[in-house]
N, C-alpha and C positions, 0 to 999 in steps of 0.2 A: 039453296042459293045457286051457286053456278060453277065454272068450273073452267080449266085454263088446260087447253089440249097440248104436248109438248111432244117433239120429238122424239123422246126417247120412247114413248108409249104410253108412258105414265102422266096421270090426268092432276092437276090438281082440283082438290074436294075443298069449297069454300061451304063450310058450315054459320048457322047461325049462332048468334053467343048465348041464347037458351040451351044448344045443343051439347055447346064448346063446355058451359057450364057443368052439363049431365054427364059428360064423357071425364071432365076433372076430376070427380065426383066417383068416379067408378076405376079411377089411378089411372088416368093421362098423364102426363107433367106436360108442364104448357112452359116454353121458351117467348119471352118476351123479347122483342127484338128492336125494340126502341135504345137509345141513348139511354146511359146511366146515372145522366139527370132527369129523363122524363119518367124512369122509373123509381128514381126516390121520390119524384113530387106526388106519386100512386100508381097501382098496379092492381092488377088482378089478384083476388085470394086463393089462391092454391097452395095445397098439403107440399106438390114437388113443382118447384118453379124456376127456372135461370133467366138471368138475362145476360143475354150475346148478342149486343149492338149489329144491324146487318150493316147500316151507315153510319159514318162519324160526321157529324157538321166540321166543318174549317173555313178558314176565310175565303176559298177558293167556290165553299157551295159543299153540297154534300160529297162523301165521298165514301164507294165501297168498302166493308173490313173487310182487308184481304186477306182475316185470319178465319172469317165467319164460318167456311166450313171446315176448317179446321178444331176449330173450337168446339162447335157442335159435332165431332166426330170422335172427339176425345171424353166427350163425357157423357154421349148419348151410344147405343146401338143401332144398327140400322134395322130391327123388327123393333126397336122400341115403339109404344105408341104415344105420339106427340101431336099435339094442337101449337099451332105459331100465330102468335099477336103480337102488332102495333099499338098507333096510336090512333090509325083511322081505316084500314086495311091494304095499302099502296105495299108499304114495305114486307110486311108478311106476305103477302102473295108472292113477290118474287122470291124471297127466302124460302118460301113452300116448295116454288118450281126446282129450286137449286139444288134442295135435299131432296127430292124425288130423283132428279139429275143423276144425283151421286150414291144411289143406292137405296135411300132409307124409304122404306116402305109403307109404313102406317101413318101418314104426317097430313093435320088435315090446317088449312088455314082458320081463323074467324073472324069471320066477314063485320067489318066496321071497324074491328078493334077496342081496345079499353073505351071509345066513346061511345058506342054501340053497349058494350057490357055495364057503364055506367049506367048512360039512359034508359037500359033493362033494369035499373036497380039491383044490380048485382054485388057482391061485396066486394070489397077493394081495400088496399092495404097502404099504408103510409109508414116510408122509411124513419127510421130516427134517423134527428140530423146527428152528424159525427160529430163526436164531442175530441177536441184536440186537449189530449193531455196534459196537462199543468205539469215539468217538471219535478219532481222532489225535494224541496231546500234539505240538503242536509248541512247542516251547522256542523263549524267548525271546533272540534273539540280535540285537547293535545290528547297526542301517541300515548295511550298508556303500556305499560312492559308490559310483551306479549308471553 
């Protein structure tokens, strides 16, 4: 695919999602980086998978997490080797560029994103909706001697 030259030296590698697939497949973990509702309504099927929102929607427009590499840096390595997806490849790309930025070295984007891996017919996974807890009744019975 192509490829995003960055100051620091380090290049971003925008792979295909047949590729992205084969590299999961062989123990990537893939960081999905959409919102955590576009990732309960589906996502990519992989063995090791997080999602670490790069943007929040708010009434204002999108807006950078300005926890995202922090987050990604507490529960990944920087030799780990990682593939980063969206929803169409905008927001993975720059998430790509940021962790090369900040160290991590094996991180490759994929290009298109979940709609790309869909239209490849790839597998994909569907969150259960949360189910909110029904309280307990517990009935009222007298103190018996303890």
């Amino acid at each position: 695919m192509g490829s995003l030259d960055l100051s620091s030296g380090s290049e971003v590698v925008t792979i295909h999602v047949n590729e992205a697939k084969n590299l999961l497949q062989s123990g990537y973990r893939y960081i999905d980086v959409r919102t955590v509702e576009e990732f309960e309504k589906g996502h990519v099927e992989a063995a090791n998978i997080l999602n670490i929102p790069y943007l929040f929607i708010t009434p204002e427009g999108r807006v950078k997490n300005p926890e995202f590499l922090k987050e990604v840096s507490s529960l990944c390595k920087e030799e780990d080797r990682l593939i980063v997806g969206c929803q169409s490849g905008a927001r993975s790309l720059a998430a790509t560029a940021d962790l090369l930025k900040i160290g991590f070295k094996n991180v490759h984007d994929m290009g298109g994103g979940y709609l790309a891996w869909v239209e490849n017919g790839h597998p994909i996974k569907m969150e259960e909706p949360k189910k909110i807890q029904e309280p307990a009744i517990v009935e009222d019975k007298p103190n018996e001697e303890l």
